[in-house]
C-alpha positions as CSV (number, residue, x, y, z in Angstrom):
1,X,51.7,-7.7,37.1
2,X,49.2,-10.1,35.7
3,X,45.1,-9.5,37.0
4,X,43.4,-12.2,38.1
5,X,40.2,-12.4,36.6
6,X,36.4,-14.1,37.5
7,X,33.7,-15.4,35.5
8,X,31.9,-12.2,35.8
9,X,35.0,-10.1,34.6
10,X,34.9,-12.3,31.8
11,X,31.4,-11.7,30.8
12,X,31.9,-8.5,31.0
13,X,34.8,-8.6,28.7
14,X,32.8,-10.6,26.3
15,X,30.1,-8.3,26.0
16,X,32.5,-5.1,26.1
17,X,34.5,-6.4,23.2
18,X,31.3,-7.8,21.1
19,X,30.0,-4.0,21.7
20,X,31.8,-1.3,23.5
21,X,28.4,0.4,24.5
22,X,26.9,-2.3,26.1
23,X,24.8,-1.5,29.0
24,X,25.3,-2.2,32.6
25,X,21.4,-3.6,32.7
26,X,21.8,-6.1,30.0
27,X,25.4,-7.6,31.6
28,X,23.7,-7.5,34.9
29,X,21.1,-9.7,33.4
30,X,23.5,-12.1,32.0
31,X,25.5,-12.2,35.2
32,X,22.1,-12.0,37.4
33,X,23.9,-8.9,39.3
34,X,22.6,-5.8,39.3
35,X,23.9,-2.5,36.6
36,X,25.8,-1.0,39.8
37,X,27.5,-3.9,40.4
38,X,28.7,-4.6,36.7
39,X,29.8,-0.8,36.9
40,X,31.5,-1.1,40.2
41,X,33.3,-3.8,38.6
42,X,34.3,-2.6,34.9
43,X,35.7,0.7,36.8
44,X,37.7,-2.4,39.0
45,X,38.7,-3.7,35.8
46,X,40.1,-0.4,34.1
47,X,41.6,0.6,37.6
48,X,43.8,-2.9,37.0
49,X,44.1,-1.9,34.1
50,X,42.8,-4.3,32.3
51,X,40.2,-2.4,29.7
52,X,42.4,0.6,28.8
53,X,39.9,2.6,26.8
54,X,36.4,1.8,24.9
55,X,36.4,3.6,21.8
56,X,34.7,3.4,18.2
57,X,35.7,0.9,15.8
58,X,35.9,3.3,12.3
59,X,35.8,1.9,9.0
60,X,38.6,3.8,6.8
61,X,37.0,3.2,3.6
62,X,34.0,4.5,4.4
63,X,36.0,7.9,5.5
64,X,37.9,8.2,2.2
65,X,40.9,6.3,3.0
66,X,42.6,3.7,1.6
67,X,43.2,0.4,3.2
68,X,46.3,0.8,5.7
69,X,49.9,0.5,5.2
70,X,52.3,-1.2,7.5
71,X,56.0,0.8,7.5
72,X,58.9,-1.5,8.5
73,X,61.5,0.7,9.9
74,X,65.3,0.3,11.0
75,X,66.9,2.9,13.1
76,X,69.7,3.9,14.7
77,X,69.6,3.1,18.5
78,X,71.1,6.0,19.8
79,X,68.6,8.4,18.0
80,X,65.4,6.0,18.9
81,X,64.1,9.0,21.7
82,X,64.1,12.1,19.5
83,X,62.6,9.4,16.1
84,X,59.9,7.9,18.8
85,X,58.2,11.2,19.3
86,X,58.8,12.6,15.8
87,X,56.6,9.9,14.5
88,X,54.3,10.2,17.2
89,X,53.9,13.2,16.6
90,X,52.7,12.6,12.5
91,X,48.9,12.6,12.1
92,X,48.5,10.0,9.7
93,X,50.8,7.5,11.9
94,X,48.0,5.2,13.7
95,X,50.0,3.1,15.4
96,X,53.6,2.5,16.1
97,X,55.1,-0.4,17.6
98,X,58.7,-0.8,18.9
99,X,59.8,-4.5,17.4
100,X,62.5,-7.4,17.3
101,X,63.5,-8.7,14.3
102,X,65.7,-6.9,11.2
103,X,63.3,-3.9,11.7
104,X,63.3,-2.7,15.2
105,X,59.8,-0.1,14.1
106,X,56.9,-1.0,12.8
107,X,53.8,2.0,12.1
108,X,50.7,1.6,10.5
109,X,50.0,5.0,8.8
110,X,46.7,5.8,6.8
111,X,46.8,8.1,3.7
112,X,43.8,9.2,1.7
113,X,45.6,8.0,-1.9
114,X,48.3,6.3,-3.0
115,X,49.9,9.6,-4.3
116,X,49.6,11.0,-0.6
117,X,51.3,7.2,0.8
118,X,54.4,8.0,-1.9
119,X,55.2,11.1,-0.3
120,X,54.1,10.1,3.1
121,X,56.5,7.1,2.7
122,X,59.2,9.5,1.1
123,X,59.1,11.7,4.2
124,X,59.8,8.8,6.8
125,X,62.6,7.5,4.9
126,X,64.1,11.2,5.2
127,X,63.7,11.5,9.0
128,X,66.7,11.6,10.9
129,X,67.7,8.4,12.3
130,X,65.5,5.9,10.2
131,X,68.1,3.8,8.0
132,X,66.1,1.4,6.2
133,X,62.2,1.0,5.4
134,X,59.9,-1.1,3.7
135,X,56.3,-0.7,3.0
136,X,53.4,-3.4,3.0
137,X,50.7,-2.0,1.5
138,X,47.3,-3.9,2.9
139,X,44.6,-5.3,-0.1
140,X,42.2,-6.9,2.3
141,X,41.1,-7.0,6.0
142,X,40.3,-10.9,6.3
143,X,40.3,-10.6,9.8
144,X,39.6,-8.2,12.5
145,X,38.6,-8.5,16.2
146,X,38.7,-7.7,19.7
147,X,41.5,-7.5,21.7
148,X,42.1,-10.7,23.2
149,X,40.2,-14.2,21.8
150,X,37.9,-15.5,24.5
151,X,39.5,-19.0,23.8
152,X,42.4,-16.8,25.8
153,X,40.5,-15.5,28.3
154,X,38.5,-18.5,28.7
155,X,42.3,-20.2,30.2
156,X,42.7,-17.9,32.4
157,X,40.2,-18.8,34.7
């Protein structure tokens, strides 16, 4: 089910995604509400679930790690539920996205070297159920951003 958003939702939006610790006081301002009204509404908008979670935007590098890798994956259907929470389960798997396409898996794992990636790669490709992978191995972020561009949100209302 698709929520139906306001202007004020999508100011709110804006200033969540440009920073996730934006105050109440200074959206209120924008909005000319007041902070318990902007709070009221951005627990409304993660009851619709429309803001899932605000969390910190980490740079890798900066930790010791090297840019990400994107795993293409193929498996075999029938053994998709038991392979879903194996790698899952992995700590360096970020993300993991069921696909469509020749590879039905795509993860986003992040090693510390390219010595750990080889046997982090080595390890998927033995995990029962995976058939086929291929790596992508990121250079260069050229673009990152929030969730949704407010062109997008911008047509919705």
């Amino acid at each position: 089910m698709q929520a139906s958003l306001d202007r004020i939702d999508l100011i709110i939006l804006k200033n969540l995604l440009k920073d996730g610790r934006a105050s109440f006081s200074s959206i209120a301002k924008e909005t000319k509400l007041t902070d318990v009204a902007i709070k009221k509404r951005v627990e409304g908008l993660k009851k619709k679930g429309v803001i899932g979670s605000i969390t910190a935007n980490l740079n890798l590098k900066t930790l010791g790690f090297e840019n990400p890798i994107f795993v293409q994956m193929r498996s075999e259907i029938g053994k998709n539920k038991d392979l879903f929470k194996r790698l899952t389960d992995l700590d360096y798997v970020l993300e993991l996205y069921q696909v469509l396409g020749e590879y039905n898996l795509l993860a986003k794992i992040v090693v510390n070297d390219l010595n750990q990636a080889e046997k982090v790669i080595a390890k998927l490709g033995t995990l029962d159920g995976i058939i086929d992978l291929k790596t992508l191995v990121v250079l260069s972020e050229l673009k990152s951003g929030p969730a949704l561009p407010s062109g997008a949100l911008q047509k919705k209302l």
